[in-house]
N, C-alpha and C positions, 0 to 999 in steps of 0.2 A: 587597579586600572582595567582588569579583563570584566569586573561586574559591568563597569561604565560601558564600556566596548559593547558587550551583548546587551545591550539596553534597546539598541536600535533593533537588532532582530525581535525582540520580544516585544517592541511597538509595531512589528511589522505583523505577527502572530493576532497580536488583538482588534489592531486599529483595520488593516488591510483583508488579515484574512477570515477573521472572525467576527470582523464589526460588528465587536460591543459596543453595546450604547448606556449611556449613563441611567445606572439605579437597576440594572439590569444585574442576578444572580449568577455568577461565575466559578463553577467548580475544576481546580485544579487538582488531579491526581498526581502523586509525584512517589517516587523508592527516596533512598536515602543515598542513592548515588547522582540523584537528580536534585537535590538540594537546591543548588544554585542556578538552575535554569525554571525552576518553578515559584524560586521567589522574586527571581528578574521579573517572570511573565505577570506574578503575583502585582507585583510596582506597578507596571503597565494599565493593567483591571482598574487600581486604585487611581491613577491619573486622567482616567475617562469619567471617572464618577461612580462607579461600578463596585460592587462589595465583593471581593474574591477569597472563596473557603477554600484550603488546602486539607485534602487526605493524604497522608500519606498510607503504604499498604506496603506488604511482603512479595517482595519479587516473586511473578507465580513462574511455577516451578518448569512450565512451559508454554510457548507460545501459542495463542490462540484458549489458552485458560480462563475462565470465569473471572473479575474482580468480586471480592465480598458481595456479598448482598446487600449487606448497607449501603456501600460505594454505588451498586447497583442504581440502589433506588433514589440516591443524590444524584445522578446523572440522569434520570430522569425527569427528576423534579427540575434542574437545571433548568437557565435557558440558556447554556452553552457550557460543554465540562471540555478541558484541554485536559491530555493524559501523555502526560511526560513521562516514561517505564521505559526498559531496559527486554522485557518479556512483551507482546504484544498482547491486548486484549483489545484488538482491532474486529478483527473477525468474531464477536459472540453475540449473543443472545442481549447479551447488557447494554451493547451500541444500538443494536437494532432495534428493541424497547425503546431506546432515550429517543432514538430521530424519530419513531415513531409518536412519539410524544411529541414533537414536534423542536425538541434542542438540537442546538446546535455541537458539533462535535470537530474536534481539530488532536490529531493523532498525530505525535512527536516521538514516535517507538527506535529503540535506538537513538534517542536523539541524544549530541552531546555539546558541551559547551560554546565548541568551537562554531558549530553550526549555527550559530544564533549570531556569528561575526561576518561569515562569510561562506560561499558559497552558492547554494540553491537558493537561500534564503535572498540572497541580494537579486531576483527576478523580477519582472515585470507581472507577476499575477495577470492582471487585467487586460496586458494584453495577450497573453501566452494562453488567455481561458478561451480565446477567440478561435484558435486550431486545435485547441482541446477539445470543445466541443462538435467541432464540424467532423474531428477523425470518429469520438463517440457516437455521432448520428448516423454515420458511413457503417459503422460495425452492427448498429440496433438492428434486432431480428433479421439479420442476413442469413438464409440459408444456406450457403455453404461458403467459410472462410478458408483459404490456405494461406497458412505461414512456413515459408520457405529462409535460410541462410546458408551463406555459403560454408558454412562450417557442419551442414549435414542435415541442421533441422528441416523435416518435411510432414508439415502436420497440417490434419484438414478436421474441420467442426463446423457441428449447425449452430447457429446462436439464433434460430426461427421464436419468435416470439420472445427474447431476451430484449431487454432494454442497453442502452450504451449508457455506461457510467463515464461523465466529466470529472476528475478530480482535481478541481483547479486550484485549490489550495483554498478557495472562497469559498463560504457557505452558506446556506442562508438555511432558513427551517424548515428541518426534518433534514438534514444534508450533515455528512461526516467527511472531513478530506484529511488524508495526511500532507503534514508539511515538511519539506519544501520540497516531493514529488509532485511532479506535473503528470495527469495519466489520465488517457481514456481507455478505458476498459471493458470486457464484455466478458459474462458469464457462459461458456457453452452448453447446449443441452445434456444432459447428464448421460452415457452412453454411448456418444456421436464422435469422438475425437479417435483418430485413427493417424499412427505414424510413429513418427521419429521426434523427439528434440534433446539435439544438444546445445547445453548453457557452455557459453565456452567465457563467461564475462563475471559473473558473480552470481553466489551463492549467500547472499548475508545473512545468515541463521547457525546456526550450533556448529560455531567456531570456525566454520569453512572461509566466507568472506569472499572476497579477490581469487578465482579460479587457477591454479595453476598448468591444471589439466583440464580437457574438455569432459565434461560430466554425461555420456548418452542416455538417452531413456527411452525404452520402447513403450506404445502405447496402444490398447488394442479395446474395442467397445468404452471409451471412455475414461480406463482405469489403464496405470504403470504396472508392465506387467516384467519389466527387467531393469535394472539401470548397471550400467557399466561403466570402465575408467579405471583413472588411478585411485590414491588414497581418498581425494575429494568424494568419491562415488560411494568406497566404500564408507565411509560416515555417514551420507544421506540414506545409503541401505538400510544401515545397521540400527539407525536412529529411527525412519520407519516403521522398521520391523518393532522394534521395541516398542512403541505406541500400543500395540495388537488391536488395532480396529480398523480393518477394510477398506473404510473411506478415507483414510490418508495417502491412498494411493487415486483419490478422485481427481480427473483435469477438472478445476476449478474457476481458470480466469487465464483470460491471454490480455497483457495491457502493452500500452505503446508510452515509452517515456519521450515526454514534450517540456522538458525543462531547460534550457540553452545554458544554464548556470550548473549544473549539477556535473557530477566528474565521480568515477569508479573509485569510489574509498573502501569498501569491504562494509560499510556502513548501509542499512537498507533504502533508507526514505531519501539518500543522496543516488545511491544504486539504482532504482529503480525510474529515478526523472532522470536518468541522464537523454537528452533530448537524441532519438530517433532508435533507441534500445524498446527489446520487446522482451518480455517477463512472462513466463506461463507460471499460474499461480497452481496450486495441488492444495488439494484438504477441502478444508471448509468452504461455500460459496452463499452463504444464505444472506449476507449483507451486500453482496455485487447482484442478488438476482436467482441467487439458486434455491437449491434442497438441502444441500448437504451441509450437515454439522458434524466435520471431522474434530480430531482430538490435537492436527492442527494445522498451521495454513503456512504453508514457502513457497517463493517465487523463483525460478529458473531463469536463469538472467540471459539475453542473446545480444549477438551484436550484426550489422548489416542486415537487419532484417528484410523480406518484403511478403509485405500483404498483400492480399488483395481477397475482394469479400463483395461477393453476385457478380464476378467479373470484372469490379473495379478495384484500378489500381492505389491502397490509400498508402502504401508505403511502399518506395523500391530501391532496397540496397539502405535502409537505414535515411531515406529521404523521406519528409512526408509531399504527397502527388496531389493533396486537395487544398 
């Protein structure tokens, strides 16, 4: 009965958010913990007309890691690959090649069964892309943003010459979204971010989840140059440090979650659209707009946030103001 159940989310993935069209090539990546949400999505392909090849691949060993190169060069060829995995390979060099190619891309990282019944998944996409995009055109090259909450975060960044990413779950070519995060998001210029943030909401990455304690981090020309807390902190220390490459201490992305359906599960791509939540990304940014190709990319989860970006107000207290 749960196959039948998640049938609907996985018509929602092809028909709504990914709209395939019949005879059109469909690459699904999937691990083998993803089984059955890559052969649901698989049905779906096949019900539109559509031929859908399944890879499956070896969970990489960390997030933000390469797929194969074979896998690579099938998502390029693609004209749309859906990546169902457990480890993200959201952020690399292999998504950026495919949209650049001009495929279409839909990112289910973390994603689990359940999610394809209910949840995020059960959104309005189309109308939710409408405030997505307007808070992404507010953030595009704003020279100077501050993000403020009341639980201590106080961080300010240029995003001068960055573009605002909409992720509305919809794509069209060259375009990657994860689902069923709602976000718009902006890459800072690399060096510029100055301050404080603490996640006091979620951590979804190597095993943290659902924050117990508030997680501080100081930030100075750009890069984390302290993080403090309880046990939460010290695993995102200790897992840092152990990367040994500089740029994982890079501010990467501040994003605004615009999902009305999505709700704090310790799960990412629910975490991060929970609607009027803000996520400061670290690591990698070369697919939101940046430079940097860290060894890996996590988001910092907040809650009440407020923005505000050239003196306008686009978030205040976790409201959006536009």
């Amino acid at each position: 009965m749960k196959k039948v159940l998640m049938g609907r989310g996985a018509k929602t993935i092809i028909e709504v958010c990914a709209k395939v069209k019949e005879k059109e090539q469909v690459l699904i990546i999937g691990e083998y913990k993803t089984k059955n949400i890559v052969e649901s999505i698989a049905t779906s392909v096949y019900a539109v007309g559509s031929e859908p090849t399944i890879m499956y691949i070896v969970p990489r060993e960390r997030d933000g890691e390469e797929p194969p190169k074979t896998v690579a060069a099938a998502m390029k060829s693609s004209d749309v690959f859906i990546c169902a995995v457990s480890k993200s390979i959201t952020h690399t060099k292999a998504v950026k090649e495919a949209v650049n190619a001009n495929s279409r891309g839909i990112m289910l990282t973390q994603f689990e069964e359940d999610m394809l019944i209910s949840g995020g998944i059960e959104a309005n996409f189309e109308l939710a892309s409408v405030t997505c995009k307007a808070v992404a055109k507010a953030l595009e090259n704003s020279k100077e943003v501050r993000l403020t909450t009341p639980s201590g975060t106080d961080l300010t960044f240029s995003a001068h010459g960055r573009r605002g990413n909409a992720l509305t779950c919809i794509v069209s070519s060259g375009e990657f979204a994860p689902v069923p995060t709602i976000e718009a998001n902006v890459s800072p210029l690399e060096g510029t971010a100055e301050g404080v943030i603490v996640a006091d909401a979620s951590i979804p990455y190597i095993g943290i989840g659902i924050l117990k304690e508030n997680v501080k981090i100081q930030v100075s020309k750009g890069m984390i140059i302290d993080i403090s807390g309880g046990k939460e902190a010290d695993i995102l220390r200790e897992n840092l440090a152990l990367k040994n490459d500089p740029f994982v201490y890079n501010i990467a992305e501040m994003g605004v979650g615009l999902n009305p359906n999505c709700k704090f599960t310790g799960l990412m791509l629910e975490d991060e659209g929970v609607y009027g939540s803000v996520h400061i990304g670290i690591g990698t940014n070369i697919t939101l707009g940046g430079n940097v190709k860290a060894a890996c990319h996590y988001d910092l989860i907040m809650t009440k946030p407020t923005v505000i970006a050239d003196g306008k107000v686009i978030l205040k207290q976790g409201e959006v103001c536009i």
